[in-house]
N, C-alpha and C positions, 0 to 999 in steps of 0.2 A: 504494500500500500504506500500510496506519496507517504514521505514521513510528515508534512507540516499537517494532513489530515491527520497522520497519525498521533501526532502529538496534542493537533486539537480534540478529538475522541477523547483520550485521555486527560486531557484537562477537564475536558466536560462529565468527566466521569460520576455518575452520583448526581447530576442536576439534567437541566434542559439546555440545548444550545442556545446561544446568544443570536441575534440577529445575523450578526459579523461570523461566527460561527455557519453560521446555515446558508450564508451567502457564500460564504467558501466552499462548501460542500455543494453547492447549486452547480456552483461556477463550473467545479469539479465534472460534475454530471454531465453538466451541457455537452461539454466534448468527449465525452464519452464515444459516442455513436460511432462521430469521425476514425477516435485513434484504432476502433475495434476495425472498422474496414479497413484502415491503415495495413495495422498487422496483416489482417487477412490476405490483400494484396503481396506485402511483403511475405509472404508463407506459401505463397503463389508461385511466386517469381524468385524464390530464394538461389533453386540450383541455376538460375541461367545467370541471379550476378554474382556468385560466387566465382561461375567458370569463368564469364567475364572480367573479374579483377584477379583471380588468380591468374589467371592466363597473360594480365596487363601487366601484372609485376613482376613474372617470370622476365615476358619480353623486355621491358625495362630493365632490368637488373640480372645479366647474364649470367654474374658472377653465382647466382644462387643454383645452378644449373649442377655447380661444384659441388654444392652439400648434400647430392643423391638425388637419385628417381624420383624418390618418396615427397621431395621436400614441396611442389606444386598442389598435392595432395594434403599434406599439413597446412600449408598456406590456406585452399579451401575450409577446411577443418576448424582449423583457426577463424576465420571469415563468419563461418556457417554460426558460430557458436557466438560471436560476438552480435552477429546480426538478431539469431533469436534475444540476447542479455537487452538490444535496443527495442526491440518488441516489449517484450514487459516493463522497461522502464517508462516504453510511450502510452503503453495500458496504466502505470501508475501515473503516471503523468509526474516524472520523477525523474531528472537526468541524473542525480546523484546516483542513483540506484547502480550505475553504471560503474562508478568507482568503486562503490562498497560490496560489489556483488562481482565485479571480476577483474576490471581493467589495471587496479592496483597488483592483483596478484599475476594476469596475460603478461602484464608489463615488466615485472620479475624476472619472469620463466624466460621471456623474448630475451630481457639484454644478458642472463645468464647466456643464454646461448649463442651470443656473439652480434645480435641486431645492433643494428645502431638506430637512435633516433628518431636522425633524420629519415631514413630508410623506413622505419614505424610508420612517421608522419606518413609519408610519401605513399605507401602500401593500405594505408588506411580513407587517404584522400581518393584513390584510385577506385575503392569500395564504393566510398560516397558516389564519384559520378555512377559508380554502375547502377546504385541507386536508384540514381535521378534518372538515369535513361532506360528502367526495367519496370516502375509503377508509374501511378499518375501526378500529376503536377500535386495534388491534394497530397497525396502519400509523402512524396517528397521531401514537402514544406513540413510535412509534420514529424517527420523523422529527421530531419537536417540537424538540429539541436543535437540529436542523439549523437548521429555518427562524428558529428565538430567533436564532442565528448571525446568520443576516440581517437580523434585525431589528436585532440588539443594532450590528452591525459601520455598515448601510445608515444607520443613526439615530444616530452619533456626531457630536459637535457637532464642527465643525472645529478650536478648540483641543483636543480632547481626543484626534483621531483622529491630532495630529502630533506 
């Protein structure tokens, strides 16, 4: 659940909401509708931008060609997984959700295993357009937040990320 509902629930706990309360929870609702066909689209269309950005950052970045067969495959993998983690954060309507549920610990495992960065960024932007060019403009716009998330979080330089 967004955590600021969640924390207003719990403040309300034991009374009735407040006005200010119930208009946030409205708010909440209204866009409801949108983010669920969002998802859906994006659940749609998952395998075709996955192969599209894996396929993007292969060609782009030769050098990754070096670290095995297998590695075009993880890159999907990796993709696929992060893409569903944007899904539920856009159902909660929660871009933190994204740090505390995975992109802190993707972004671990990545620079243990030699990524750089920039390369993060770059592989994770690559995501973003497949995105935009595999649902609808609505989808898009409403997942955009999300995947900047990744990119902004995936692309921190390691003094900045500690």
């Amino acid at each position: 659940m967004n955590l600021s509902l969640e924390n207003m629930f719990s403040a309300a706990a034991g009374r009735y909401p407040t006005r200010a309360e119930s208009a946030m929870l409205t708010s909440w609702a209204a866009t409801l509708e949108a983010r669920v066909a969002a998802v859906h689209e994006l659940a749609a269309a998952e395998e075709k931008i996955v192969n599209l950005a894996a396929a993007e950052v292969m060609r782009s970045s030769p050098e990754l060609r070096r670290r095995g067969e297998e590695t075009r495959a993880k890159a999907a993998r990796d993709m696929a997984l992060v893409l569903r983690h944007c899904a539920h954060a856009l159902l909660r309507d929660d871009v933190d959700y994204l740090d505390r549920e995975l992109l802190v610990w993707l972004r671990s495992v990545l620079l243990s295993l030699g990524f750089d960065t920039r390369f993060l960024a770059s592989s994770y932007r690559l995501l973003a357009i497949a995105v935009e060019e595999s649902v609808s403009p609505r989808a898009a716009k409403l997942l955009k937040p999300y995947l900047a998330r990744c990119v902004q979080t995936l692309g921190e330089r390691q003094q900045e990320a500690s």
